[in-house]
N, C-alpha and C positions, 0 to 999 in steps of 0.2 A: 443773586450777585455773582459775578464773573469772579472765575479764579486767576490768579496772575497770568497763570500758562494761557487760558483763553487770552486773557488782554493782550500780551504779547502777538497771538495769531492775529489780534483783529487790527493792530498797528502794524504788523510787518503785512499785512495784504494777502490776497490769493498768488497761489503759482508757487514753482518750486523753489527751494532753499537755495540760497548759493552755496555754491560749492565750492574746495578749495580747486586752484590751478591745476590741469593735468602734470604739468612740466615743472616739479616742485626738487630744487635742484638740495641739497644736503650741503652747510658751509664749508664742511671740512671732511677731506677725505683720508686716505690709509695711510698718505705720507705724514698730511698733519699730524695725527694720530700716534704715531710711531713718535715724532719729536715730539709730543707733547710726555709719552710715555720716558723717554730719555730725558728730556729734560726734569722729567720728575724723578728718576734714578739720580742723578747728577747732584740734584738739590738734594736730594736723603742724604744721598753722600757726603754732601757739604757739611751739613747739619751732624752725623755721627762724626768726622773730623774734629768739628766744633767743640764739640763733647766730648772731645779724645784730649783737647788741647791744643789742636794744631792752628799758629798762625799765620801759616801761611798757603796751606793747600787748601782749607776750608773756606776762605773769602775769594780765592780763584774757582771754586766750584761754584760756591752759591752765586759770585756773579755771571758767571759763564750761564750758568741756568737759568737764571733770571732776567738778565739782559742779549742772550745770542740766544739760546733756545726754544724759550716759549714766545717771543715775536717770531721768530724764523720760522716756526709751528705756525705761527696763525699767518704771515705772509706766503708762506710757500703753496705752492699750486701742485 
């Protein structure tokens, strides 16, 4: 009786494996990176404010953070 791994070889066929793309591009680079990192300082920030009591500097952080930073991260080129 055939092991799975055989069955497997005998359905995908003879010849070599595919392989991935040479040209395999990374979604996000150092700038995203960076604002993803900031924007994750910003939001802590928000957060310890929160917990300090603050009401008005803490919901300008965490929205800043959350709505201008981490989209801005992930559209930025």
């Amino acid at each position: 009786m055939p092991t799975p791994a055989e069955l497997r070889r005998q359905r995908r066929g003879p010849g070599p494996r595919p392989s991935e793309p040479p040209n395999v591009e990374l979604p996000f680079g150092r700038k995203n990176y960076i604002l993803f990192g900031l924007a994750a300082l910003v939001i802590l920030l928000g957060y310890i404010a929160l917990s300090k009591g603050s009401i008005t500097l803490a919901p300008i952080l965490l929205l800043t953070g959350y709505l201008v930073l981490i989209p801005w991260g992930i559209l930025a080129k």
